[in-house]
Residue, then its C-alpha position, 0 to 999 in steps of 0.5 A: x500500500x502506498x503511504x500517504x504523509x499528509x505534509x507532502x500532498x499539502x506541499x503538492x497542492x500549494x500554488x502560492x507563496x512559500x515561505x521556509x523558516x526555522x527557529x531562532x539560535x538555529x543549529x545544523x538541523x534547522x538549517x539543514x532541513x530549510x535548505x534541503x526542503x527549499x531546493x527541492x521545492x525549487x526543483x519541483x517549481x514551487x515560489x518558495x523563499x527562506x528565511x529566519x531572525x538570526x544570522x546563519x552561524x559561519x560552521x554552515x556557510x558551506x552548505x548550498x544556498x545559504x546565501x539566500x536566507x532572508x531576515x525575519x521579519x519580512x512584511x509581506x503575506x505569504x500562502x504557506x508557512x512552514x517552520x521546520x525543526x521547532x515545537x511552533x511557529x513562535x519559536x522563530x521568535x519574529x512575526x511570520x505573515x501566511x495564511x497558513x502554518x505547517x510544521x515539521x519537526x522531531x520535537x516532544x510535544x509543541x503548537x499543532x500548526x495544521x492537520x498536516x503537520x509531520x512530527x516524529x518525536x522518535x526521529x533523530x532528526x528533523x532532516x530525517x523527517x524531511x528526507x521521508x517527506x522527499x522520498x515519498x514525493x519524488x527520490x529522484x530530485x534527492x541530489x548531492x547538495x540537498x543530500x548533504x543538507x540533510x546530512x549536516x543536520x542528522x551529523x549534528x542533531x545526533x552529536x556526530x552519532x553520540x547521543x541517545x537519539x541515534x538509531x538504526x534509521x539515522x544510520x541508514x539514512x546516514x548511508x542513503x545520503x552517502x550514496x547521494x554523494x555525501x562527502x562525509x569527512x568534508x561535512x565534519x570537517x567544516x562544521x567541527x574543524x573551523x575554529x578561529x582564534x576567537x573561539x579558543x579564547x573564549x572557551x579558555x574564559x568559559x571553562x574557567x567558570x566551571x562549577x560542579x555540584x551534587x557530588x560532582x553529578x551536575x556540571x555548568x558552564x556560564x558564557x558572560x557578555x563581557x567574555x564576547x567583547x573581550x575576545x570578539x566572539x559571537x554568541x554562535x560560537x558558543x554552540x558545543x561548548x556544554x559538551x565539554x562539561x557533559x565529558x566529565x566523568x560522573x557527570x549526568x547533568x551539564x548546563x552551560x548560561x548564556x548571558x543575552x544582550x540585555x545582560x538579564x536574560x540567560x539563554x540556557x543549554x542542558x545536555x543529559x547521558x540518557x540517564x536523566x531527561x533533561x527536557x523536562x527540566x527545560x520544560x519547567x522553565x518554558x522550554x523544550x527538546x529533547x531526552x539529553x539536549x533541551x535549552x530554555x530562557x530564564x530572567x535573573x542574575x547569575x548566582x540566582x539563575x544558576x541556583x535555580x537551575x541546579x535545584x531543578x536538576x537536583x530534585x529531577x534526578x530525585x523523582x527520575x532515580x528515586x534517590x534522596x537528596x542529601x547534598 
């Protein structure tokens, strides 16, 4: 029997405008999977055009048609808005104007944009659940360029294949794109191997804030404005920093606080081991994502956002382990 996914019949029937966007902060699964779906689209005709509220990070300028994503907002009513690789269209984090909403993500829980929508919490990527949307429409449109979009999304959203997320459809997929002529090595290299100077200064000054707590079971890391300014870093570089504390043994919990502009405000990244589900400590504060990546925002000064945080964790592991908290 064939299968239908409601998505791609929608996609099928627009004539109008098409806008693309995803979410705000983007990372290499929502840019990816923007990218991919939009060269398709071209290739099938559509008028589709992209666009988001932040500038794309340099580790991506690589991949195709990078150069043609637009600024949100943009003052004009599109037919069909498509957020890709978020829980709504709020997480674009600008006005995007269209008649309708369409959603395709791998997110837990979210907005329910259309009766169209495509989420599949279980994929270990948003590109894998674009890649289906273009095999079910047409698989021979799939060429090298929209193949390395999809895969520069799954190398990253799986943490170059390391996190829980993976399974055995991420790594055939993984090979399917390969045969699409994926160069993997080169996709790694420029995503992971492009450091500039900048950078390494500004993770020397970020590992210094290192905290451990709960007997060396919660690891945080803190990103403050004035380390940006005095090493001319951007707050994009700060992107796989938390990893670093989430490599220490003994650690189950690691959260990196970045200090937004308005200097009261913390963009906050956690990162589990499979043991404890960090999205749900994100959710408490508004937030989202997954089993063992999840972010959120909070308002506070430091020592008071750190705390909360911490307490947050601390009685996570609590409910999720069943052990008591003593320390």
């Amino acid at each position: 029997m064939e299968k239908v996914i409601p998505a791609v019949e929608r996609l099928k029937r627009e004539e109008g405008e098409i806008l693309l966007v995803t979410h705000h902060n983007p990372d290499g699964d929502g840019i990816g999977s923007m990218l991919a779906l939009y060269r398709f689209l071209k290739k099938k005709g559509k008028n589709v055009r992209m666009a988001m509220k932040d500038d794309t990070p340099h580790i991506y300028d690589f991949l195709p048609d990078v150069d043609k994503i637009e600024k949100l907002p943009i003052n004009h009513q599109f037919s069909l808005a498509v957020i890709l690789d978020a829980a709504g269209m709020y997480r674009a984090d600008a006005p995007v104007y269209a008649k309708e909403h369409l959603r395709i993500d791998h997110h837990i829980g979210g907005v329910f944009e259309s009766i169209n929508d495509y989420v599949d919490p279980y994929a270990a990527s948003t590109t894998v659940v674009v890649g289906r949307i273009l095999k079910a429409w047409d698989e021979e449109c799939i060429d090298k360029e929209i193949a390395t979009c999809l895969y520069t999304g799954l190398l990253t959203d799986t943490g170059s294949f390391k996190h829980n997320n993976v399974n055995e459809e991420a790594f055939e997929f993984a090979k399917y794109l390969t045969s699409k002529g994926v160069d993997p090595s080169r996709v790694a290299s420029m995503v992971f191997e492009r450091n500039r100077p900048a950078v390494i200064h500004l993770l020397n000054r970020v590992l210094g804030t290192l905290q451990m707590d709960y007997e060396g079971r919660i690891a945080s890391l803190v990103v403050r404005r004035e380390f940006l300014q005095s090493t001319g870093a951007l707050e994009e570089d700060t992107e796989g920093f938390v990893n670093f504390a989430r490599s220490i043994e003994g650690v189950e919990v690691a959260f990196i606080m970045i200090q937004k502009e308005d200097l009261k405000t913390w963009r906050v990244s956690l990162r589990g081991k499979g043991r404890i589900n960090v999205q749900i400590i994100a959710k408490k504060f508004g937030g989202g994502g997954h089993r063992d990546a999840a972010g959120c925002r909070i308002e506070g000064d430091e020592d008071t956002v750190r705390n909360k945080l911490i307490q947050a964790i601390k009685e996570e592991i609590q409910k999720q382990t069943g052990e008591k908290i003593t320390v």
